[in-house]
C-alpha positions as a Markdown table, in Angstrom:
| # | Residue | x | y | z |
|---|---|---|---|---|
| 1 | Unk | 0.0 | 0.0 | 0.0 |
| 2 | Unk | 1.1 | 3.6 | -1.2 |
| 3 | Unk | 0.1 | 6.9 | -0.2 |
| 4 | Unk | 0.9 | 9.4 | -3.1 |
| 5 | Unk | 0.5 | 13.1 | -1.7 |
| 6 | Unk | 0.1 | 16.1 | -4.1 |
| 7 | Unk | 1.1 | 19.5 | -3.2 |
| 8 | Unk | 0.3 | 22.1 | -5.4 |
| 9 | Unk | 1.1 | 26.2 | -4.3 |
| 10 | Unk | -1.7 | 28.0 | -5.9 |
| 11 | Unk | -0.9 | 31.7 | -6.7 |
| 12 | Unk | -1.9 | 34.6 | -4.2 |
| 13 | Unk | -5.7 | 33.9 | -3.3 |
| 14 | Unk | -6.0 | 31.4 | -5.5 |
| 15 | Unk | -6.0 | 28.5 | -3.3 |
| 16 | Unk | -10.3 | 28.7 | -1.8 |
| 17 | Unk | -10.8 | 29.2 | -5.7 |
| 18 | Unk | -8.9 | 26.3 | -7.1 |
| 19 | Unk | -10.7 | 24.1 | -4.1 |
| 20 | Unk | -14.3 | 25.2 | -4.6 |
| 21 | Unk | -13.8 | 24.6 | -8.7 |
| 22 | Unk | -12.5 | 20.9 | -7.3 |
| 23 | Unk | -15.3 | 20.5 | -5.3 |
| 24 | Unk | -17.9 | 21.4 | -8.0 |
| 25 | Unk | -16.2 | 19.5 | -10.9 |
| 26 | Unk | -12.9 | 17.8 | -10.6 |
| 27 | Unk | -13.8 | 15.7 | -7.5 |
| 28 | Unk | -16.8 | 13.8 | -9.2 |
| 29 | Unk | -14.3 | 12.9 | -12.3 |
| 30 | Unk | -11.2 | 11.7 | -9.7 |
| 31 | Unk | -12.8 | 9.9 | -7.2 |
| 32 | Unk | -14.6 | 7.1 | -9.7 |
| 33 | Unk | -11.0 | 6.0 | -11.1 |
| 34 | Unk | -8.4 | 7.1 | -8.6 |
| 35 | Unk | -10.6 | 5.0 | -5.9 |
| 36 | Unk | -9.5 | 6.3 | -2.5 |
| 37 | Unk | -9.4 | 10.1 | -1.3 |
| 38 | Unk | -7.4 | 10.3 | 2.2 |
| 39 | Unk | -7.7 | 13.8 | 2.3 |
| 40 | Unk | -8.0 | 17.1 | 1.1 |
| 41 | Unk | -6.7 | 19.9 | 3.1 |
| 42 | Unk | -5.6 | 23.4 | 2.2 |
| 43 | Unk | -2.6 | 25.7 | 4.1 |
| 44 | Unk | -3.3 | 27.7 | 7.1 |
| 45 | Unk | 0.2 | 28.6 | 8.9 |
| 46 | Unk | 3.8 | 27.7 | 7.5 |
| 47 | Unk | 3.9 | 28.2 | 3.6 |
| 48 | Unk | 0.6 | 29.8 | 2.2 |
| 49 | Unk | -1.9 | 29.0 | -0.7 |
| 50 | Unk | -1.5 | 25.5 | -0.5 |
| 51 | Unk | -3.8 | 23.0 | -1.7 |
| 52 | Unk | -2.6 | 19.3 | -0.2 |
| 53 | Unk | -4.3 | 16.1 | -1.2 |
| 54 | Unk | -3.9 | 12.6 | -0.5 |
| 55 | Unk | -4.7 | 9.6 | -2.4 |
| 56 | Unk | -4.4 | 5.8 | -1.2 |
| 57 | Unk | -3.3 | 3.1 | -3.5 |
| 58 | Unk | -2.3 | -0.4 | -3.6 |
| 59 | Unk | 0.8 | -1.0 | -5.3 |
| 60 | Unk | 2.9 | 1.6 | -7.5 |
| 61 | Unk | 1.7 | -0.9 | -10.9 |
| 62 | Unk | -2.3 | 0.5 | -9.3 |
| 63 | Unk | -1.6 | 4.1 | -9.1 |
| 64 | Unk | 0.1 | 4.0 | -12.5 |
| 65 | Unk | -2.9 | 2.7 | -14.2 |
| 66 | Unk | -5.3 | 4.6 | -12.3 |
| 67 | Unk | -3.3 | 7.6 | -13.3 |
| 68 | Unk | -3.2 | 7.5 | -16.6 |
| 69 | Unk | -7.2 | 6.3 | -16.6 |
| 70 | Unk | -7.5 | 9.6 | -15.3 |
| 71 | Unk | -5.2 | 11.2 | -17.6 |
| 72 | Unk | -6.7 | 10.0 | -20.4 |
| 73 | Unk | -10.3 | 10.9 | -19.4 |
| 74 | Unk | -12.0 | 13.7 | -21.9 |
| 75 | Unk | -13.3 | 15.5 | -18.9 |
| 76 | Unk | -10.4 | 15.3 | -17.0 |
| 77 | Unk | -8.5 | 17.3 | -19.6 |
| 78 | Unk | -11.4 | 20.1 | -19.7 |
| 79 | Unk | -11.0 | 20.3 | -16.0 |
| 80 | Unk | -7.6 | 20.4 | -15.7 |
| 81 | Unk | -6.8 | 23.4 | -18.2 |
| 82 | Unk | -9.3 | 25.4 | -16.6 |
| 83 | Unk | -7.6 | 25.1 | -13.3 |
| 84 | Unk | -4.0 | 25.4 | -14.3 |
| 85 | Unk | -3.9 | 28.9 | -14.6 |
| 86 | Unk | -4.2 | 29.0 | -10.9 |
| 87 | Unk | -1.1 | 27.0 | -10.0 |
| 88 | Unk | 2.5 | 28.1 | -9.5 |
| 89 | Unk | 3.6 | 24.7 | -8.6 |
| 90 | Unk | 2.9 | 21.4 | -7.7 |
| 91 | Unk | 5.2 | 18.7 | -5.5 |
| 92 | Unk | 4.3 | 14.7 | -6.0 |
| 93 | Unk | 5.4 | 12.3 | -3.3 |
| 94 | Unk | 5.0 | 8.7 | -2.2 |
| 95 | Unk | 4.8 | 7.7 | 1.0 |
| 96 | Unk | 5.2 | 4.6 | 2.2 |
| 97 | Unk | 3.3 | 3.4 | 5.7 |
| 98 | Unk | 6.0 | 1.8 | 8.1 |
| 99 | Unk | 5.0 | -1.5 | 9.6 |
| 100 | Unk | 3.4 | -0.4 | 12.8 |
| 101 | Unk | 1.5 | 2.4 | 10.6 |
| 102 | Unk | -2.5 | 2.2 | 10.6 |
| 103 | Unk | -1.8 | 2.2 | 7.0 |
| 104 | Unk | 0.4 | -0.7 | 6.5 |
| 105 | Unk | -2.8 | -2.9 | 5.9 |
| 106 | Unk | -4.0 | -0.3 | 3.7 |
| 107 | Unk | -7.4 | 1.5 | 3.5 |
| 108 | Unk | -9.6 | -1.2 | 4.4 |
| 109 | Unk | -8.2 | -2.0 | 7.3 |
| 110 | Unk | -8.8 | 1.3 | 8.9 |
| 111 | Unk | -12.5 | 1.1 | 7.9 |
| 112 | Unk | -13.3 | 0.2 | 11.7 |
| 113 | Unk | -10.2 | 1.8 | 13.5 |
| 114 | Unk | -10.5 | 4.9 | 16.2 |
């Protein structure tokens, strides 16, 4: 199990715009093929105009062809140009749960965890 996290730095008072346009369209087109939102947070203190999203996958081979599902996708394209112009950059990491992690089993095994 993976966790890929995206950080993208929106220009200045950019950031509550580029999440509300998420919320009304690009949401509904990732969730379906990237499968499993852990988060979505934006920046409050430290560096601002953040937007900081997680995504939870099980192998490197499953986010790869989720991925380009999703890059592929007509209406993922429309989306993304219209929200581009709001983003000064963007960081890509994986993350890999250590052992005693509550993500080492993955996602489904935290679907009755406190």
């Amino acid at each position: 199990m993976i966790v890929e996290e995206r950080i993208y730095t929106c220009y200045c008072a950019k950031a509550a715009q580029y999440v509300a346009m998420y919320q009304a369209e690009g949401l509904a087109i990732q969730r379906p093929i990237l499968g499993h939102l852990v988060g979505y947070f934006t920046s409050d203190m430290g560096e601002l105009n953040q937007v900081v999203h997680l995504w939870a996958y099980e192998s490197f081979e499953d986010r790869g062809a989720r991925r380009a599902r999703l890059l592929a996708d007509p209406a993922w394209k429309a989306y993304a140009a219209k929200v581009q112009p709001l983003v000064m950059t963007q960081q890509n990491k994986i993350l890999i749960p250590a052992d005693f992690s509550p993500w080492a089993d993955g996602p489904a095994h935290l679907s009755g965890a406190q």
